[in-house]
C-alpha positions in Angstrom: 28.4 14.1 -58.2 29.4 12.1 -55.1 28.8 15.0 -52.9 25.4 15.9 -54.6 24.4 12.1 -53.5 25.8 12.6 -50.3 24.0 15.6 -49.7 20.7 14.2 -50.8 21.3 11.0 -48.7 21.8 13.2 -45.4 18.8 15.4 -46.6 17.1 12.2 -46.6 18.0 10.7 -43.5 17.3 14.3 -41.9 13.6 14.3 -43.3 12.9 10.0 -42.2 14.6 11.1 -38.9 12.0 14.0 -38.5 9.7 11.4 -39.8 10.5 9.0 -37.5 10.4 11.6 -34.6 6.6 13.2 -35.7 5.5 9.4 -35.8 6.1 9.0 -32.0 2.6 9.3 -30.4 2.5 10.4 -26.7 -1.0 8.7 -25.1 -1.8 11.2 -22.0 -3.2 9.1 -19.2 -5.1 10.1 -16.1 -5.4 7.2 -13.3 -6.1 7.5 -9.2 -3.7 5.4 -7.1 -4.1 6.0 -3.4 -1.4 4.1 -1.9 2.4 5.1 -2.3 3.3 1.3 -3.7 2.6 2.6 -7.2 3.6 0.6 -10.2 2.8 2.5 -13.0 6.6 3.5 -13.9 7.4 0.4 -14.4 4.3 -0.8 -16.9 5.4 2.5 -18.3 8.4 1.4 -19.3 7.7 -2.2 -20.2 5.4 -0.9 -22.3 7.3 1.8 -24.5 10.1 -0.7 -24.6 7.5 -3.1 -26.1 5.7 -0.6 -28.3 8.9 2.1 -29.7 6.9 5.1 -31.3 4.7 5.5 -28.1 5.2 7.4 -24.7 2.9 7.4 -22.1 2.6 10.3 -19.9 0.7 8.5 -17.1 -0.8 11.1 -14.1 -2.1 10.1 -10.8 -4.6 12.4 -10.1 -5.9 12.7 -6.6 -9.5 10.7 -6.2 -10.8 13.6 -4.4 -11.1 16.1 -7.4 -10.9 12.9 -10.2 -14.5 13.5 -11.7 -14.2 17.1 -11.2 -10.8 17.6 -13.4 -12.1 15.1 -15.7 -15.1 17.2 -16.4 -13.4 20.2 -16.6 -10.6 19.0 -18.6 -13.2 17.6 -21.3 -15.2 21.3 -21.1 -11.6 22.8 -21.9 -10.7 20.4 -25.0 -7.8 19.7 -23.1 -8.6 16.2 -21.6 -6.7 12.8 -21.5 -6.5 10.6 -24.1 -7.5 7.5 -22.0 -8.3 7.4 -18.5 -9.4 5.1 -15.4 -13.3 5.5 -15.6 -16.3 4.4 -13.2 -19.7 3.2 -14.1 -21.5 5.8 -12.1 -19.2 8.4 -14.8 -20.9 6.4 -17.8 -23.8 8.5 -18.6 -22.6 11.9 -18.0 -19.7 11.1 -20.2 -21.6 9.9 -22.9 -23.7 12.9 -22.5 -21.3 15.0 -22.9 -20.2 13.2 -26.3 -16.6 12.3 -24.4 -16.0 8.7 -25.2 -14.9 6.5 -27.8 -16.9 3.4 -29.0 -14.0 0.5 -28.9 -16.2 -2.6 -29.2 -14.6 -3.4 -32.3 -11.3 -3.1 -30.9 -12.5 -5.3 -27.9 -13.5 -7.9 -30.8 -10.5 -8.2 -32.2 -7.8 -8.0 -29.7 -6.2 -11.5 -28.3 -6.9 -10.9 -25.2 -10.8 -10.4 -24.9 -11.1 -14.7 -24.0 -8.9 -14.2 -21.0 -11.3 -11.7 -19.6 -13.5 -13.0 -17.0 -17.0 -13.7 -17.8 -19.6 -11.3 -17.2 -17.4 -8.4 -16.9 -18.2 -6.8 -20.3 -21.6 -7.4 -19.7 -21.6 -5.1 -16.8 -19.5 -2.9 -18.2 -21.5 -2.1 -21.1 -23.2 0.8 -22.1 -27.5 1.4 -21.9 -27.1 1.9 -25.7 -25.6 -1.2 -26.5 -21.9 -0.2 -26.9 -19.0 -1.0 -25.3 -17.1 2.0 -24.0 -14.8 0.5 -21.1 -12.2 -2.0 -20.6 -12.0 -3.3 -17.1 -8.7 -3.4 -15.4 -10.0 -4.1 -11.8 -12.5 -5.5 -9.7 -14.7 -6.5 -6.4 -17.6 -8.1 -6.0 -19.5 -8.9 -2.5 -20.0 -12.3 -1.0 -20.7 -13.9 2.3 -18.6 -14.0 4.8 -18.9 -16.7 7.7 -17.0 -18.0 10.9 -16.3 -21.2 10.1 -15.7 -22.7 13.2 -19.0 -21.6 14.8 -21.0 -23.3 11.9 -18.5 -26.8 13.1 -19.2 -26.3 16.7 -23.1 -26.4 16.0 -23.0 -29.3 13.2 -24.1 -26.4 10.4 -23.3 -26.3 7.0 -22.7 -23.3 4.9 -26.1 -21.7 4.0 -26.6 -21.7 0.4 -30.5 -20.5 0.0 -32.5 -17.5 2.2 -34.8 -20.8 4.1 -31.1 -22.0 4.8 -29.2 -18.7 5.9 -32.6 -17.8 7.9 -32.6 -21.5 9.8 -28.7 -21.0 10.4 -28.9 -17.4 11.3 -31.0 -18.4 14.2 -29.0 -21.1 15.2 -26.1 -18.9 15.7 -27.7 -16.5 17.6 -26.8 -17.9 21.0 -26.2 -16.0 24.5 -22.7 -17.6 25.1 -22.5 -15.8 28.5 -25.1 -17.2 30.6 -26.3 -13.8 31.0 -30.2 -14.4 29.4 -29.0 -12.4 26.3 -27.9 -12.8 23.0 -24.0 -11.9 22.6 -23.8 -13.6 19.4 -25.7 -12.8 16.3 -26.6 -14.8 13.2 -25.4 -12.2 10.7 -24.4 -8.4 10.7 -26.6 -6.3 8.7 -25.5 -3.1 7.4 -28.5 -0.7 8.0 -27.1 2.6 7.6 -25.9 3.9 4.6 -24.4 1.6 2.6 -26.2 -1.2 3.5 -28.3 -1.5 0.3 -25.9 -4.1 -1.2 -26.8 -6.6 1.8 -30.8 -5.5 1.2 -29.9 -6.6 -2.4 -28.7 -10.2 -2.1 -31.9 -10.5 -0.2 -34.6 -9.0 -2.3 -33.3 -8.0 -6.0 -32.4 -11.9 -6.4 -36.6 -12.5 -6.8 -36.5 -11.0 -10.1 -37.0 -7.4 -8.8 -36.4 -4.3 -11.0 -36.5 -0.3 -10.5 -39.0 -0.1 -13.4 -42.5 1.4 -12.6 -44.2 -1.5 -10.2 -41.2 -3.5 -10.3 -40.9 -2.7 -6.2 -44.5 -3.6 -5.4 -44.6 -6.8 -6.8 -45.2 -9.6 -4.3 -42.0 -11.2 -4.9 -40.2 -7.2 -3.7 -42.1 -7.0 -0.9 -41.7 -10.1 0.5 -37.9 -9.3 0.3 -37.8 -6.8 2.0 -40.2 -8.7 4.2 -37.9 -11.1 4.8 -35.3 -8.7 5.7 -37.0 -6.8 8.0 -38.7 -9.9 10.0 -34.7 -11.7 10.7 -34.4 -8.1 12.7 -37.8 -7.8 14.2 -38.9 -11.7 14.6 -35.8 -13.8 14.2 -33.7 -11.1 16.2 -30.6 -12.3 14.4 -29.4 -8.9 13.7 -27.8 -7.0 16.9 -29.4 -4.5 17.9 -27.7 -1.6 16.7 -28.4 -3.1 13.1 -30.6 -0.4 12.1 -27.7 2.6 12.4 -25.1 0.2 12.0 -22.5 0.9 8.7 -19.1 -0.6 7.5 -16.9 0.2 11.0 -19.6 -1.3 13.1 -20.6 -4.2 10.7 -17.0 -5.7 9.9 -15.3 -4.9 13.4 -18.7 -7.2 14.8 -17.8 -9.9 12.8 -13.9 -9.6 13.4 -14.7 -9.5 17.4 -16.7 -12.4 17.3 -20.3 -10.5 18.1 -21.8 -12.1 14.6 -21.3 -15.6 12.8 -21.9 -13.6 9.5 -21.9 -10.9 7.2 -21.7 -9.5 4.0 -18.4 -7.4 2.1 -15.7 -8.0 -0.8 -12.1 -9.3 -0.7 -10.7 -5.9 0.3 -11.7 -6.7 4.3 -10.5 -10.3 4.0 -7.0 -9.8 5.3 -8.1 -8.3 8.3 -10.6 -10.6 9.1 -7.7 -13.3 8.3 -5.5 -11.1 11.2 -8.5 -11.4 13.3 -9.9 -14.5 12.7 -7.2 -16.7 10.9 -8.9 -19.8 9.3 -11.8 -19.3 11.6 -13.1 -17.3 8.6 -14.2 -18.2 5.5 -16.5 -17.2 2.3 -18.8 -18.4 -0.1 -21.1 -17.0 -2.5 -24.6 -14.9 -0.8 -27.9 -17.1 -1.0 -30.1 -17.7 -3.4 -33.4 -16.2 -3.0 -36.5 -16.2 -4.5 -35.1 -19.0 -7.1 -32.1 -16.3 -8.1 -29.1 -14.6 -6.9 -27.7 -10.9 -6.5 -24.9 -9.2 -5.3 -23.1 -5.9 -5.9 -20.1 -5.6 -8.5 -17.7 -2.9 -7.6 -16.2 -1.3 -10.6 -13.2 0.3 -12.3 -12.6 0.3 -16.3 -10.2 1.8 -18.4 -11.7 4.2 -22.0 -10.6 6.4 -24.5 -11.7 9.8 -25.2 -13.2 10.8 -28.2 -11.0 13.9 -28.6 -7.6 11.5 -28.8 -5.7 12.5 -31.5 -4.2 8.2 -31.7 -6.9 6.2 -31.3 -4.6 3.6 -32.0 -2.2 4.1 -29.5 -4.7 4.3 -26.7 -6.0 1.5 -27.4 -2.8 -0.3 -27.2 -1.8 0.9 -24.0 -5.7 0.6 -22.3 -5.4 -3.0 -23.3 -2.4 -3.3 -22.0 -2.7 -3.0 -18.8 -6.1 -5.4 -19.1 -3.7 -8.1 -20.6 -2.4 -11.2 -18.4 0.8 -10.4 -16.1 0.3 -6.7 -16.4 -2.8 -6.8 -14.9 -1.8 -8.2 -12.4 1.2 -5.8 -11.1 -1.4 -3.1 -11.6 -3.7 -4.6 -9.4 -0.9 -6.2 -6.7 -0.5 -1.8 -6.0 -4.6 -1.7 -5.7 -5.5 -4.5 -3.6 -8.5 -5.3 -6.4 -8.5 -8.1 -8.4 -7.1 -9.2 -11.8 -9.7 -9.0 -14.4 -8.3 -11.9 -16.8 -8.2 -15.8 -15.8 -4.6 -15.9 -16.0 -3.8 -14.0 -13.5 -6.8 -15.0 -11.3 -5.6 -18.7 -11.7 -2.3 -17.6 -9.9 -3.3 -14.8 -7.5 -2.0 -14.8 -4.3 -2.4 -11.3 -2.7 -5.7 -12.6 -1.2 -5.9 -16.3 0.4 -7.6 -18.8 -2.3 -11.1 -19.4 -0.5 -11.6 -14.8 -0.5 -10.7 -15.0 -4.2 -13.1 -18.3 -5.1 -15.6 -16.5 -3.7 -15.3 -13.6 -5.5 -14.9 -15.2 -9.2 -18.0 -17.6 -8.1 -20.1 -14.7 -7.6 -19.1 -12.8 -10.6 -21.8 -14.6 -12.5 -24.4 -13.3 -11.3 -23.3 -9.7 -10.1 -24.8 -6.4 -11.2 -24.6 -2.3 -10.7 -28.1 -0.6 -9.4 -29.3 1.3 -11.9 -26.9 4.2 -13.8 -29.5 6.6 -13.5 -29.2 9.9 -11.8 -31.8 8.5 -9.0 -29.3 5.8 -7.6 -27.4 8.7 -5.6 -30.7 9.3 -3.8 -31.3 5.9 -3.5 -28.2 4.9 -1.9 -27.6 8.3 -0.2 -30.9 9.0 1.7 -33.9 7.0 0.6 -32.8 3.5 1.1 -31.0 4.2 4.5 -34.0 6.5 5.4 -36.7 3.9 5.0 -34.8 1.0 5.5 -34.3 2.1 9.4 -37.7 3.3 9.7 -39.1 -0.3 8.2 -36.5 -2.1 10.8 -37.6 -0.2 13.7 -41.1 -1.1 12.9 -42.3 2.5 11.7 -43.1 1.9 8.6 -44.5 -1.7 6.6 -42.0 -3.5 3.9 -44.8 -2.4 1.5 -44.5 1.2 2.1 -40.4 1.2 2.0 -40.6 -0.2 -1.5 -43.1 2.4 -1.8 -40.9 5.0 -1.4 -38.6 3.3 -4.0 -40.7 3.1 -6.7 -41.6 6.8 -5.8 -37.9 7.8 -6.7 -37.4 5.9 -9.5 -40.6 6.4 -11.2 -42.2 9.8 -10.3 
């Protein structure tokens, strides 16, 4: 009798134990990491140790062919079950039927009020639903030499009347040679440069929607834009074919007073320009404000066989403290308060800046048009408007044209 129980017990124990070994869940996850400092072994481990029953199998996949395997991988039925996502990615992913709705889980998890604001808003999908959790961020801001505005007696600009008055004024020939060797700001006219067109003319209200370009308030943006070139002169010269190289090693060599990037360039300018630089949010114009967001998010796939478990790893790494490790490796920022409070990768003033301006960022249109648009259309015109061979009115032309055939 004894040994009948005993044998049932073990039979028992062997069928819980093979229980117990089915109910482990292995989350497959797909990130990019370009730098060797990488800490996802570690959150890895922290969070299996916190969450027995589920393994990660985290894979840094090169950024070069990310999109590509992702596509291919979803084509195959054999994709992740979460991965490190992009906004441009949205709509082709949703097209393809490839991502997993987790608004509700967004709702309910403790960790959605120490998300920074805004961030779901412009993370969200054109049909209303919430597909991504961020994990990382930029947005762009304006950067300014600090002690030039104190040697002339100007304060920070913090209106387009107010950034055009002080542009002016610090474009001064230093020299004595009857030219200008320092410029009022650095504008970014090749490609690329649409993010410092935007702070200037999307702030008035402007859309991509049929007209929305060749409104009064859109063409006196880009107006405004191409008169501090052509009748302010506070751009150098070489502003019309001038991208990021030209543009941020300007401002770190003293050539312009100010510019416009994200908190990825501020610790070179800091080497450059120690606290001769500082940052505040772009001007508003036209009674708003605009700048780019840069993005990166976290989703599940649709084809995950644990929902579940995705979803607790995903917010995870969104939650305060792990964040911010993942983000130390990055060089982005921490999307929760917490760990924005106490961040110290970037110097304080870089990091205001950025969290001041998160308000009122946005992402150009997700629509298959934007890659023109930034690509060849906006650099295209935008030189051809600068050099004065083309009108303001006939650039925005040539947007509306793209967007709205």
């Amino acid at each position: 009798m004894k040994r009948t129980i005993l044998a049932a017990a073990l039979a028992a124990g062997t069928i819980l134990g093979a229980g117990s070994a089915l109910a482990d869940e292995t989350v497959r996850f797909w990130y990019h990491f370009d730098n060797a400092d990488n800490p996802m072994s570690a959150l890895v481990e922290k969070f299996e140790e916190e969450n027995p029953g589920i393994r990660i199998e985290a894979e840094n996949i090169p950024w070069n062919s990310y999109y590509d395997n992702l596509y291919t991988s979803i084509v195959a039925g054999n994709a992740p079950d979460a991965a490190m996502v992009k906004m441009f990615a949205q709509p082709r992913l949703l097209e393809m039927g490839a991502l997993e709705p987790v608004g509700e889980m967004v709702e309910a998890w403790e960790g959605k009020d120490d998300l920074l604001d805004n961030l779901l808003n412009l993370t969200r999908a054109s049909d209303g639903n919430t597909y991504y959790l961020p994990i990382q961020y930029v947005v762009l801001y304006l950067y300014y030499r600090q002690d030039m505005l104190d040697e002339l007696g100007l304060d920070v600009p913090g209106t387009c009347d107010e950034f055009r008055d002080v542009a002016m004024k610090l474009t001064r020939d230093t020299d004595g040679d009857g030219q200008p060797d320092v410029y009022g700001f650095g504008f970014r006219g090749g490609k690329g440069g649409h993010d410092h067109w935007g702070s200037f003319v999307l702030s008035r209200d402007v859309s991509f929607e049929p007209g929305g370009m060749l409104t009064e308030e859109a063409i006196a943006g880009t107006q405004f834009v191409v008169d501090l070139f052509r009748e302010d002169k506070v751009f150098p010269p070489s502003a019309p074919n001038d991208g990021f190289k030209e543009v941020i090693g300007a401002f770190q060599a003293g050539k312009t007073a100010m510019t416009i990037h994200h908190i990825g360039s501020s610790a070179d300018m800091v080497e450059a320009l120690g606290d001769k630089v500082s940052a505040t949010t772009v001007p508003e114009c036209g009674g708003g404000r605009w700048t780019a967001f840069g993005d990166e998010s976290t989703a599940i796939l649709s084809s995950a066989q644990n929902k579940e478990a995705a979803w607790k790893w995903i917010s995870f790494l969104s939650s305060a403290g792990n964040n911010a490790l993942f983000n130390e490796a990055t060089g982005q920022l921490p999307v929760t308060r917490t760990d924005s409070g106490s961040w110290t990768l970037h110097e304080k003033r870089f990091v205001d800046a950025t969290v001041n301006s998160l308000p009122f960022a946005e992402l150009l249109p997700n629509v298959p048009e934007t890659s023109d648009f930034v690509n060849t259309v906006w650099p295209v015109n935008m030189q051809r408007a600068l050099t004065g061979e083309i009108t303001a009115r006939e650039m925005n032309q040539a947007i509306d044209a793209l967007y709205n055939p």
